[in-house]
Every structure is written in C-alpha cells, then in structure tokens.
C-alpha positions in Angstrom: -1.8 -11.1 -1.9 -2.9 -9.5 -5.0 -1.4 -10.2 -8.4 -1.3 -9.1 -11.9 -0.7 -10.3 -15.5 0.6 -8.6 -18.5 0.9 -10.0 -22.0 2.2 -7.9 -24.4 1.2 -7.9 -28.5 1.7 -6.6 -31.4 -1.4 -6.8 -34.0 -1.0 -7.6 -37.4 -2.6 -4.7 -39.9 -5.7 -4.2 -40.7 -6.8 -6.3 -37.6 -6.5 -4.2 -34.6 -10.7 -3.6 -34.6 -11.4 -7.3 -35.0 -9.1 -7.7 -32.3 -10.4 -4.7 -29.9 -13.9 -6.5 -30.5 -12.8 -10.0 -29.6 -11.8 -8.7 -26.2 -15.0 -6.7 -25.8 -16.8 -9.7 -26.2 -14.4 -12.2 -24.6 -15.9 -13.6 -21.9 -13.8 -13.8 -18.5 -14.7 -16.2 -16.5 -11.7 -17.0 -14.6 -11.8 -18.1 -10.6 -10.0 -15.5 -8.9 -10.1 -12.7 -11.4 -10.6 -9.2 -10.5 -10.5 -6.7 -13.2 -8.3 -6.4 -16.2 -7.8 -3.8 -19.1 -6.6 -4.0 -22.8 -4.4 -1.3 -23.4 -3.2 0.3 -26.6 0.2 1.2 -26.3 1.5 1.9 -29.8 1.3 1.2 -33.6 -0.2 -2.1 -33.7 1.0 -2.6 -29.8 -1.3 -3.3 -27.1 -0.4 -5.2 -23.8 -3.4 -6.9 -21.4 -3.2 -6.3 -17.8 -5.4 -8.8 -15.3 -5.8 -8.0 -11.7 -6.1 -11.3 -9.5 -6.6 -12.2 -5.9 -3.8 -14.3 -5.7 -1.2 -15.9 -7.8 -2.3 -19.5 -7.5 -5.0 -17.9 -9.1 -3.3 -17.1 -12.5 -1.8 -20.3 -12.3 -4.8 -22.3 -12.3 -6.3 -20.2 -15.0 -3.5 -20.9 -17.5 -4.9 -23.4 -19.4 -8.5 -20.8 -20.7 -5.9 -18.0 -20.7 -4.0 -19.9 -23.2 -7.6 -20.8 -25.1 -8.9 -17.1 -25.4 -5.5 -16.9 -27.1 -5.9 -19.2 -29.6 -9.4 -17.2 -30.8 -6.6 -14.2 -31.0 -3.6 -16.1 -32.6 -4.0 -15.5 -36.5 -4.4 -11.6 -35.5 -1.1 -10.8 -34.2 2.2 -10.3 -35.3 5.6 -12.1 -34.3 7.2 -9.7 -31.6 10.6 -11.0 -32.8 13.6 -11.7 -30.6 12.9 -15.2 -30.1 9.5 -14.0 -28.1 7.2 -15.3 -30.5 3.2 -13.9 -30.6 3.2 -12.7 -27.0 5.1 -11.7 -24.3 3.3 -12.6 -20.7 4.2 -11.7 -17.5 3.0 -12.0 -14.0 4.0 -11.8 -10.2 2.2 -10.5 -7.0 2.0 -7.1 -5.8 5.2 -6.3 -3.6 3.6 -2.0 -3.4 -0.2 -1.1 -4.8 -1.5 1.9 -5.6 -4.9 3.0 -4.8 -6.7 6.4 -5.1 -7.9 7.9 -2.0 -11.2 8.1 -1.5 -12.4 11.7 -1.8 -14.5 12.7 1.3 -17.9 13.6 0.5 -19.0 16.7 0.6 -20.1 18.5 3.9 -23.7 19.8 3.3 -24.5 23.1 4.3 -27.3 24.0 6.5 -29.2 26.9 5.7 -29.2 29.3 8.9 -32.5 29.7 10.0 -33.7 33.8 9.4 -33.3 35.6 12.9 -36.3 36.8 14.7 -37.0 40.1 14.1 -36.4 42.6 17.1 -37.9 46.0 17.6 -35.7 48.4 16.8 -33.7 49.7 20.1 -32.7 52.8 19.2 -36.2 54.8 19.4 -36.8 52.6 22.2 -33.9 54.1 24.3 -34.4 57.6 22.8 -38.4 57.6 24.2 -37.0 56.3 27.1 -34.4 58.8 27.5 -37.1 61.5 26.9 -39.3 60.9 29.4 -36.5 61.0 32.0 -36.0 64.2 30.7 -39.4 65.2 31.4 -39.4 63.9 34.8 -36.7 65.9 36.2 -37.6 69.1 35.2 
C-alpha cells in the first residue's frame, strides 16, 4: 500500500533560497520513491512530503534520507519543544485522493451539406396546371 513522509522545518534567515536550491538539485534516488514536493508553508516554514510504494520502502531509505539532511542541517532553525531541526512523519495511506480523469472531449463531425433538391413547389403547381387543362 502506498505511503507518505512529511518532515517539517523551519529555515534559518537569509537561507530559505539556498535551501529551495538544494532541493532543486537534490538528487532522489531512493528505491521505492514516487514523487515528493517541498512545500512552503510559512515564514521560514516549509514541510517535505514523499510519496512511496510501500512503507518498507521509507524504512529502507532512512539511512540517504538522513544524509540529504546533513547537506541541509546548518540551514535550519531549532523547531523548539524538544523537536529539534525537524519533525518527520510517515505511515501508509488508510484513504487517497486522486483526481478523476476528465473524459476527453467528444469530436464533432461536421454534417455533410444535403443534396440539393429541385424545388417542389413549382413542380406541383405545373402539375396542378395541366390537370386543369385537361379537364376542361
């Protein structure tokens, strides 16, 4: 079953583009890993969230999540509370959301230009004529 990670940070002042950058150019390399986003989320706050095809997977990948944080370390600011420079969390997906798929749209076919018809109307009136003419 899917599963996610969130670690959440606060960077220090003057830092947050070095930061942004460093996750541009971070490379993820990770077994398992899906797709991920850094998020800003406030002054100086910004959380990570990593999508992942299972939760063994985050497990295993602990130990080069922990590295790419190291590159990151002398950027951020103490979160306080006894949390220290991050606060990480991750589970598997109990409900997931996912867009629906918008159908595509139906082409039109361009209706092909009727035949043109004599017109009826003189047709009948000639017609109607001449019966005229024979009965008298």
């Amino acid at each position: 079953m899917t599963a996610y990670n969130v670690v959440r940070f606060r960077v220090k002042p003057g830092r947050e583009k070095e930061f942004i950058e460093g996750h541009r150019k971070a490379p993820v390399d990770f077994s398992g890993w899906r797709s991920g986003g850094l998020v800003k989320t406030g002054d100086h706050a910004y959380c990570l969230v990593g999508e992942w095809n299972r939760f063994d997977d985050i497990v295993a990948a602990r130990p080069k999540l922990i590295g790419m944080l190291d590159q990151f370390r002398d950027m951020l600011e103490d979160l306080g509370g006894g949390l220290g420079i991050t606060d990480p969390i991750s589970g598997e997906a109990v409900v997931e959301f996912r867009a629906k798929p918008k159908p595509a749209p139906r082409k039109v076919k361009a209706k092909k230009a009727a035949p043109k018809r004599a017109a009826k109307k003189p047709a009948r009136a000639a017609a109607k004529k001449a019966r005229r003419g024979r009965r008298r």
